[in-house]
Chimera marker file (.cmm) of the C-alpha trace (Angstrom):
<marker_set name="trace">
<marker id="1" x="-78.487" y="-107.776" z="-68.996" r="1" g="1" b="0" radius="0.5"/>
<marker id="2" x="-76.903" y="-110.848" z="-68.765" r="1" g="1" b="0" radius="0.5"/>
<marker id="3" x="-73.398" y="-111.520" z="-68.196" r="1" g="1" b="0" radius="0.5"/>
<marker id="4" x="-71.020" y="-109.527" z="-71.189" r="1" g="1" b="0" radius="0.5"/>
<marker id="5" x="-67.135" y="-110.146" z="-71.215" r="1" g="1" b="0" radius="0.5"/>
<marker id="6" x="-66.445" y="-106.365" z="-72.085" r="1" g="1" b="0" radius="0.5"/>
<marker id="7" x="-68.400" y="-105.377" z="-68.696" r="1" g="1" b="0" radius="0.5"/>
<marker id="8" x="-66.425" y="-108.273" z="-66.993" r="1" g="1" b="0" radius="0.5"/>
<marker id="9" x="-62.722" y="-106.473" z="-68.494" r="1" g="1" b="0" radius="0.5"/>
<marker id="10" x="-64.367" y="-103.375" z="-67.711" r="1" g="1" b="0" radius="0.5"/>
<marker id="11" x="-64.786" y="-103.701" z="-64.288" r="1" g="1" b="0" radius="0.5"/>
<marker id="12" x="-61.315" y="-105.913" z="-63.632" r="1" g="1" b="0" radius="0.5"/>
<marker id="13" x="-63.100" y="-109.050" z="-63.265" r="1" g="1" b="0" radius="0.5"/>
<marker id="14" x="-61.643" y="-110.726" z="-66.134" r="1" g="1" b="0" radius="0.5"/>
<marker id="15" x="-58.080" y="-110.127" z="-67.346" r="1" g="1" b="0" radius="0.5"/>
<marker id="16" x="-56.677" y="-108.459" z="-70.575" r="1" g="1" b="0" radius="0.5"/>
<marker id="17" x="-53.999" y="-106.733" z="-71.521" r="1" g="1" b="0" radius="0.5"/>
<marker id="18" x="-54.837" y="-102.781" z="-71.203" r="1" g="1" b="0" radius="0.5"/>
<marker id="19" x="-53.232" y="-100.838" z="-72.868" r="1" g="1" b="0" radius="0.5"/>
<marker id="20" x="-54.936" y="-97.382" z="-72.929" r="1" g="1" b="0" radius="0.5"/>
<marker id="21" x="-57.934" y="-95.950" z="-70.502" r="1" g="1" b="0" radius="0.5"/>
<marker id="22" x="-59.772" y="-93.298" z="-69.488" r="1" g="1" b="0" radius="0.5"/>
<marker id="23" x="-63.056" y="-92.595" z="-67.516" r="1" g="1" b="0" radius="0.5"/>
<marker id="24" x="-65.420" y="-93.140" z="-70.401" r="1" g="1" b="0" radius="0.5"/>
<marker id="25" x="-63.305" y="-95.814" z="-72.580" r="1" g="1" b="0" radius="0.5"/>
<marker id="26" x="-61.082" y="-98.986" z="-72.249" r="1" g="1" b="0" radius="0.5"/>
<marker id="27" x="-58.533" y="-100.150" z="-74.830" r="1" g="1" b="0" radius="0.5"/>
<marker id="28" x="-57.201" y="-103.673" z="-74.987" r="1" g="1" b="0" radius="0.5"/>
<marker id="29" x="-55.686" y="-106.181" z="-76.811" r="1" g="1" b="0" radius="0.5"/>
<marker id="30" x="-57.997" y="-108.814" z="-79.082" r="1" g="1" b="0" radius="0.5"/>
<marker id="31" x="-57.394" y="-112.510" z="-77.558" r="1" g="1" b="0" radius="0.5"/>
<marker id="32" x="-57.627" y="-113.825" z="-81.663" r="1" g="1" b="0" radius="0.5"/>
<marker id="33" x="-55.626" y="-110.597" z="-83.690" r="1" g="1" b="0" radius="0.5"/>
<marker id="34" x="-56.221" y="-110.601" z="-87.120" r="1" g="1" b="0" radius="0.5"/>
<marker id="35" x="-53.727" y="-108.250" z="-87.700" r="1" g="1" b="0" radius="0.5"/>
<marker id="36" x="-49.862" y="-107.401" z="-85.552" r="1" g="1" b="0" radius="0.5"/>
<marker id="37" x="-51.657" y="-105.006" z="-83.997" r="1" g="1" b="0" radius="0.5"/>
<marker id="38" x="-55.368" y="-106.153" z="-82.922" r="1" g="1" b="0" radius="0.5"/>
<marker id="39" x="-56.762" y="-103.772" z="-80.566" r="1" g="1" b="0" radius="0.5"/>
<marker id="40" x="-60.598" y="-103.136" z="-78.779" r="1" g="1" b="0" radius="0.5"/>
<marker id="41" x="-61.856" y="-99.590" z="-77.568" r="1" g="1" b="0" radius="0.5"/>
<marker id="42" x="-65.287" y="-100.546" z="-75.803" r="1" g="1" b="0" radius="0.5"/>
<marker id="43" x="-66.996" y="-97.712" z="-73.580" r="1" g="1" b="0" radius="0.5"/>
<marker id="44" x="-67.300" y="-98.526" z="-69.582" r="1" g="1" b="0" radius="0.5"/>
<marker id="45" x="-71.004" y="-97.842" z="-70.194" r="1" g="1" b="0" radius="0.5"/>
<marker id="46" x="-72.749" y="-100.880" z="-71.462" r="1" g="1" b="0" radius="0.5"/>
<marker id="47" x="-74.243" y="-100.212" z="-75.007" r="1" g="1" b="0" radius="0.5"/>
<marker id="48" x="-75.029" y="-103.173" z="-77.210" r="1" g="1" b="0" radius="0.5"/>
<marker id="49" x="-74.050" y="-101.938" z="-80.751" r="1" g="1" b="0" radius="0.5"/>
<marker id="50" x="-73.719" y="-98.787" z="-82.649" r="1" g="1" b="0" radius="0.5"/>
<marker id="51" x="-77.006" y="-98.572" z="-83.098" r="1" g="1" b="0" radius="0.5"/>
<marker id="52" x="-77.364" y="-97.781" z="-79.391" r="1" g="1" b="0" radius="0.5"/>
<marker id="53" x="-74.981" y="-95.140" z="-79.371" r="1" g="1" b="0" radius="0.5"/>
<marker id="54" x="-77.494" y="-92.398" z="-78.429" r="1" g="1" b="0" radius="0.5"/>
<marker id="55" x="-77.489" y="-93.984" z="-75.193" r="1" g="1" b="0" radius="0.5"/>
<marker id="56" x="-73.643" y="-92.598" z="-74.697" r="1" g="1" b="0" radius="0.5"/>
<marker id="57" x="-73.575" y="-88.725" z="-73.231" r="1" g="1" b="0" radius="0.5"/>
<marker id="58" x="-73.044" y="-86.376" z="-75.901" r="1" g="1" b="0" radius="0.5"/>
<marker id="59" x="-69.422" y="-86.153" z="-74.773" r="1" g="1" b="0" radius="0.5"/>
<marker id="60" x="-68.617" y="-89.962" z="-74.831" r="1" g="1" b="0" radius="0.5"/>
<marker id="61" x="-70.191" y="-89.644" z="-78.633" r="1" g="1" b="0" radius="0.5"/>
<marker id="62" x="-67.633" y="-86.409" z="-79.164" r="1" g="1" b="0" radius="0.5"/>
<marker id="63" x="-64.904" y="-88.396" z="-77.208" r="1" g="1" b="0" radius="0.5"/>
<marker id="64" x="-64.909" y="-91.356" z="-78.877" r="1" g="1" b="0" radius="0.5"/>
<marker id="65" x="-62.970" y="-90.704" z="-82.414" r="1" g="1" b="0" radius="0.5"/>
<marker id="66" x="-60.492" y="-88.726" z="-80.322" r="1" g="1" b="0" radius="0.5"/>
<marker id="67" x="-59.773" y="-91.767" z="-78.167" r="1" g="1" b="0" radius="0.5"/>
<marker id="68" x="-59.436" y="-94.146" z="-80.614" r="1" g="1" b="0" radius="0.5"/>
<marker id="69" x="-57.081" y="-92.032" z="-82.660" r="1" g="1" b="0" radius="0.5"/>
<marker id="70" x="-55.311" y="-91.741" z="-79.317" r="1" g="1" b="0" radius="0.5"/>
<marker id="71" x="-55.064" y="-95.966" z="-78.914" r="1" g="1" b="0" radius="0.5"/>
<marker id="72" x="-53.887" y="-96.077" z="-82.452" r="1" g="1" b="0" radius="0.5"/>
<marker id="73" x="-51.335" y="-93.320" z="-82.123" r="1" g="1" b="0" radius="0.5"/>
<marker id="74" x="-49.633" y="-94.725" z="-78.729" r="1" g="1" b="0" radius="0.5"/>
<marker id="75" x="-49.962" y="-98.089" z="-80.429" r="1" g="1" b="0" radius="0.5"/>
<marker id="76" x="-47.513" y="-96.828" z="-83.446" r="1" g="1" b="0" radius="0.5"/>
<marker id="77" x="-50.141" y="-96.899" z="-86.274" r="1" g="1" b="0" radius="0.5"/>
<marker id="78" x="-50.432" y="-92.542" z="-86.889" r="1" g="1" b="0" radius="0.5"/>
<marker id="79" x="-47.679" y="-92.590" z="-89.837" r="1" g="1" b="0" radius="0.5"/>
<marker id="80" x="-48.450" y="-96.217" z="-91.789" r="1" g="1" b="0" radius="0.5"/>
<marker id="81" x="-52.313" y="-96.167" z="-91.434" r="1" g="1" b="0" radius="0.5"/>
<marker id="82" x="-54.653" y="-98.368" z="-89.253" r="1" g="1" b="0" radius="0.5"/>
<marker id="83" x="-58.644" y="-99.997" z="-89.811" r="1" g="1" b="0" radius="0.5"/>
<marker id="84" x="-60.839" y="-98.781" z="-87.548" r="1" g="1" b="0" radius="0.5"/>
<marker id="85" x="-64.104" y="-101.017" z="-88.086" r="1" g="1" b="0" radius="0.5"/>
<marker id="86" x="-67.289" y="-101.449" z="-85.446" r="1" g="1" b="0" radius="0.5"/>
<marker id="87" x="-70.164" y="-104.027" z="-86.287" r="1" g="1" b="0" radius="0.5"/>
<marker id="88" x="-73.676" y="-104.162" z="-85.867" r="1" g="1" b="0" radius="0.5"/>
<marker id="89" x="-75.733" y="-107.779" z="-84.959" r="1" g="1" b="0" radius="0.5"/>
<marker id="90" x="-75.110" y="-110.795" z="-85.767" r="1" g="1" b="0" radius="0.5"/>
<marker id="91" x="-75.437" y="-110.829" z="-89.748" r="1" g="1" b="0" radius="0.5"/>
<marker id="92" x="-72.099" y="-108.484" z="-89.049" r="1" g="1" b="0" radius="0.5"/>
<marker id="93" x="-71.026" y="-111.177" z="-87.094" r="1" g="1" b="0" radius="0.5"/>
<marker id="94" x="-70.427" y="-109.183" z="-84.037" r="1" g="1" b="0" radius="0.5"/>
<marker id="95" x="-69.896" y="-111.798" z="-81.450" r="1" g="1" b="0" radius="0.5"/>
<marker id="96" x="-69.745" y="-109.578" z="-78.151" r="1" g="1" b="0" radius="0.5"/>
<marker id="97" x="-73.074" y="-107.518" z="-78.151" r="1" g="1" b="0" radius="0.5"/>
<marker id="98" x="-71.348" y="-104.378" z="-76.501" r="1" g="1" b="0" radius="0.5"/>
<marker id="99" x="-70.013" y="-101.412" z="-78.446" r="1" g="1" b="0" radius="0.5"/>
<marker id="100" x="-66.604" y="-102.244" z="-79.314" r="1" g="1" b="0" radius="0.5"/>
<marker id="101" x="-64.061" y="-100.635" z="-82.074" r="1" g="1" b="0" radius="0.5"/>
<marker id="102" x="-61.244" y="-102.715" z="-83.942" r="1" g="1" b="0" radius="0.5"/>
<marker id="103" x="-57.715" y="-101.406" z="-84.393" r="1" g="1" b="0" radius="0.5"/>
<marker id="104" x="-56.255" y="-103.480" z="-87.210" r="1" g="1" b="0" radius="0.5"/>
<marker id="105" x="-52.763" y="-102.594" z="-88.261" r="1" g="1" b="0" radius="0.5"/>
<marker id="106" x="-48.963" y="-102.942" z="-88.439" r="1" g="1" b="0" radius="0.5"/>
<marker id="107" x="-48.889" y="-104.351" z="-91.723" r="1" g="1" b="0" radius="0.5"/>
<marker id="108" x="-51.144" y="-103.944" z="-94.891" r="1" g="1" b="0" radius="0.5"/>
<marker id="109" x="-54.252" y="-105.639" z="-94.454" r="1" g="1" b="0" radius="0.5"/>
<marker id="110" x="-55.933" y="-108.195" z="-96.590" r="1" g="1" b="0" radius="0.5"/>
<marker id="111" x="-58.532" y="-106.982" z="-99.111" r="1" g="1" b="0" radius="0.5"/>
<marker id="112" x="-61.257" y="-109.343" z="-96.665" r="1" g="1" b="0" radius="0.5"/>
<marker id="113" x="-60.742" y="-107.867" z="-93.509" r="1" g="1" b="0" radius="0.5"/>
<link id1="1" id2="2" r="1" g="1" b="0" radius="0.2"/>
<link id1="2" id2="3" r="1" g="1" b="0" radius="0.2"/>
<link id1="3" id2="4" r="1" g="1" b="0" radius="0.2"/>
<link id1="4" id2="5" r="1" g="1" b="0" radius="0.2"/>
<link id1="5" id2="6" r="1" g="1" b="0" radius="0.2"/>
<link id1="6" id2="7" r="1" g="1" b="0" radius="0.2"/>
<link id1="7" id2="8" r="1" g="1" b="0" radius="0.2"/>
<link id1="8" id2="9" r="1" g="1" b="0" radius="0.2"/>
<link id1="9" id2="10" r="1" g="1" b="0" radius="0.2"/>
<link id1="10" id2="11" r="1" g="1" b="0" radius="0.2"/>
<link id1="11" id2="12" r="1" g="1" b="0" radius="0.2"/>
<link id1="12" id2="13" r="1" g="1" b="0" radius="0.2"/>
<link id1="13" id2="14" r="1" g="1" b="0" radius="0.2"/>
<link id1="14" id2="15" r="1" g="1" b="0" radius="0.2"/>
<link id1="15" id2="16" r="1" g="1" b="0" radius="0.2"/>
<link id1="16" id2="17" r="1" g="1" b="0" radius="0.2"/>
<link id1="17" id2="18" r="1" g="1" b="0" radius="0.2"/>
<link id1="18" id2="19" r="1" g="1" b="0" radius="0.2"/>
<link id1="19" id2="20" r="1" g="1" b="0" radius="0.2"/>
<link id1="20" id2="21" r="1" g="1" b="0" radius="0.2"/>
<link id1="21" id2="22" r="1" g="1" b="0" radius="0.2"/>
<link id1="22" id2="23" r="1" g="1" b="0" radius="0.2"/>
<link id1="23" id2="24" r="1" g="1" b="0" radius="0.2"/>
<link id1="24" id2="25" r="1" g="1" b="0" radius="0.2"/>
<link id1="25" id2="26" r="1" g="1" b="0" radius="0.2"/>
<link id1="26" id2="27" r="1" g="1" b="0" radius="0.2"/>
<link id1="27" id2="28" r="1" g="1" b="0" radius="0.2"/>
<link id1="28" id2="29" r="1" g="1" b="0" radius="0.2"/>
<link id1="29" id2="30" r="1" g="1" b="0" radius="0.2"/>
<link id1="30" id2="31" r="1" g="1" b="0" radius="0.2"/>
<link id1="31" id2="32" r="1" g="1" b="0" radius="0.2"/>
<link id1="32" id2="33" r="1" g="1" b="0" radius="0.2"/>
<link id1="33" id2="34" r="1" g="1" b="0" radius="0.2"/>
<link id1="34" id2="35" r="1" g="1" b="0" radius="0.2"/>
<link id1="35" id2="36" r="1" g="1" b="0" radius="0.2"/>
<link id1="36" id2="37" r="1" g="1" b="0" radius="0.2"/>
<link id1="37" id2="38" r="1" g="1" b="0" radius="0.2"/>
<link id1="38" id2="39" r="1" g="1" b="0" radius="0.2"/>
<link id1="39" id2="40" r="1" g="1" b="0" radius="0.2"/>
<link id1="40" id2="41" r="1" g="1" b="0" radius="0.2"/>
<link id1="41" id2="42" r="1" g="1" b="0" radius="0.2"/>
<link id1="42" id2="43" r="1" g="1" b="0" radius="0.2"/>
<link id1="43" id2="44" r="1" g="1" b="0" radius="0.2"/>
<link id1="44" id2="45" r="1" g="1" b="0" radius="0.2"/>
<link id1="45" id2="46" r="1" g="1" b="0" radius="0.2"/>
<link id1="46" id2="47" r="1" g="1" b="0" radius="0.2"/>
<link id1="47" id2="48" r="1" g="1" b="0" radius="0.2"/>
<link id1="48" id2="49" r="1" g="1" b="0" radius="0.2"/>
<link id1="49" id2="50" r="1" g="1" b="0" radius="0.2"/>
<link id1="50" id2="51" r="1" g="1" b="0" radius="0.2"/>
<link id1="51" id2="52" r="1" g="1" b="0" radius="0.2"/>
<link id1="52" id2="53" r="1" g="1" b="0" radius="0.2"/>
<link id1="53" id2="54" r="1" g="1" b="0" radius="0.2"/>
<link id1="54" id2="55" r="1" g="1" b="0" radius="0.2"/>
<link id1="55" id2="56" r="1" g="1" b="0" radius="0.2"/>
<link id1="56" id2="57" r="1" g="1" b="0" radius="0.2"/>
<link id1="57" id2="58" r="1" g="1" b="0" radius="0.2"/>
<link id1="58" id2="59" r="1" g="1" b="0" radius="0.2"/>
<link id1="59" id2="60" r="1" g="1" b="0" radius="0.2"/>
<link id1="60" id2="61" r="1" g="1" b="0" radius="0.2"/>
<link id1="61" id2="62" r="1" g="1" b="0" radius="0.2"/>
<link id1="62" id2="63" r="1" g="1" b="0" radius="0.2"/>
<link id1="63" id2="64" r="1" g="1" b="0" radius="0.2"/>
<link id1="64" id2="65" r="1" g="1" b="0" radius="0.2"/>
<link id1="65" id2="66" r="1" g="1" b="0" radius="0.2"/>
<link id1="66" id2="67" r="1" g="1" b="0" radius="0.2"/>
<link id1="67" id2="68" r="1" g="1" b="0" radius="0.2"/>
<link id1="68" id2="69" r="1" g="1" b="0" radius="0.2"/>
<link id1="69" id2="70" r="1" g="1" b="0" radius="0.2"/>
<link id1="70" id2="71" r="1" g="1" b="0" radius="0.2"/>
<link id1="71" id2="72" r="1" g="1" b="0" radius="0.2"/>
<link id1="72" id2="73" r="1" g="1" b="0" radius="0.2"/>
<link id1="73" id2="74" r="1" g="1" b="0" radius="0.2"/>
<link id1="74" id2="75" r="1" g="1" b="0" radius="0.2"/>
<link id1="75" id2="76" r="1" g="1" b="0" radius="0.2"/>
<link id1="76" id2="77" r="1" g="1" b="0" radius="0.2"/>
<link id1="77" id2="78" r="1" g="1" b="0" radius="0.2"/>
<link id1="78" id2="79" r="1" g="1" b="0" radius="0.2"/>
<link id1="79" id2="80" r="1" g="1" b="0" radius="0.2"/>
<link id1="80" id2="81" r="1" g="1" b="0" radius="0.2"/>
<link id1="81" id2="82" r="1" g="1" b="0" radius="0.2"/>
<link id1="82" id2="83" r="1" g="1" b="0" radius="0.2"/>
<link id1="83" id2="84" r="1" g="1" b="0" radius="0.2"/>
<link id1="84" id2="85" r="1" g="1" b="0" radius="0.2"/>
<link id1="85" id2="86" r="1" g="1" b="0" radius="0.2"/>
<link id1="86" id2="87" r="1" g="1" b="0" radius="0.2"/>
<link id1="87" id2="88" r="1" g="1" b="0" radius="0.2"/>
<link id1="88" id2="89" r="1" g="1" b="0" radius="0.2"/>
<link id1="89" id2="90" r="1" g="1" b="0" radius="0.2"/>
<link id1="90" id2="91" r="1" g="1" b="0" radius="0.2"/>
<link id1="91" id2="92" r="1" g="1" b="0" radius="0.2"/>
<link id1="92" id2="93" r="1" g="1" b="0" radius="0.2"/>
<link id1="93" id2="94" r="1" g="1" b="0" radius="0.2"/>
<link id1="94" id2="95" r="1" g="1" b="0" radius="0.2"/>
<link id1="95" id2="96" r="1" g="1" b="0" radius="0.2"/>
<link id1="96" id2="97" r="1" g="1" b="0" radius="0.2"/>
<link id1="97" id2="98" r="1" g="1" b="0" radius="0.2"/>
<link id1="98" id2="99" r="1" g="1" b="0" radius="0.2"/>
<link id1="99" id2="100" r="1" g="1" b="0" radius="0.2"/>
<link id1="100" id2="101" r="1" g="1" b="0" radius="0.2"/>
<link id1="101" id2="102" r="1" g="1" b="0" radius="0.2"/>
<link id1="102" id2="103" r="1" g="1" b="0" radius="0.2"/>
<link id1="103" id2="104" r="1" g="1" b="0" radius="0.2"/>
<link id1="104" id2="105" r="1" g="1" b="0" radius="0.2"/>
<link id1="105" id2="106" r="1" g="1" b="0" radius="0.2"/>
<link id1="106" id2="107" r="1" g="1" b="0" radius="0.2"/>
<link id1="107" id2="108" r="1" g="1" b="0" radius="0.2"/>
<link id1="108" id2="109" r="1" g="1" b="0" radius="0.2"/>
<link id1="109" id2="110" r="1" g="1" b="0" radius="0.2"/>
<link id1="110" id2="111" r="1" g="1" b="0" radius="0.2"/>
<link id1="111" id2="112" r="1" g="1" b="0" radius="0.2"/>
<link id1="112" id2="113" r="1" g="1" b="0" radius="0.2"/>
</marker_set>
């Protein structure tokens, strides 16, 4: 594999602002938000896309909705509503090729996003 960004924030080799995590996920802030509140959920385990998400434990695949819901709750999105969006390869234009989730909220979001 070579060198992925996610792994690097993962493992505390490159800085971002945390702001949820547990042993199978990490939740940070996006470095370019396209919304107030602009958030990532990646696992610790490197998977490329959602199409690779049989590679996750059946309880990281169970875990994951409930720990995104948790990111977006703590974050104050529950009551007014929040985007959760994940892409797959490059005609998505995913840009980081390691499973990563989008919180998008705190105000209503453009018909584009």
């Amino acid at each position: 594999m070579t060198e992925c960004i996610f792994c690097g924030i993962v493992a505390g080799d490159i800085p971002a602002e945390i702001t949820h995590q547990d042993d199978h996920f990490v939740a940070f802030r996006d470095i370019a938000p396209k919304a107030p509140v602009h958030l990532l959920i990646v696992p610790r385990r490197h998977v490329s896309s959602i199409a690779e998400v049989g590679a996750l434990t059946e309880g990281e695949r169970a875990q994951m909705p409930v720990f995104l819901a948790e990111v977006a709750d703590r974050a104050g999105l529950a009551d007014s509503g929040y985007r959760a969006v994940t892409n797959h390869g490059p005609n998505s234009r995913q840009a980081v090729f390691h499973l990563h989730w989008h919180i998008l909220g705190g105000a209503l979001l453009s018909e584009s996003m």
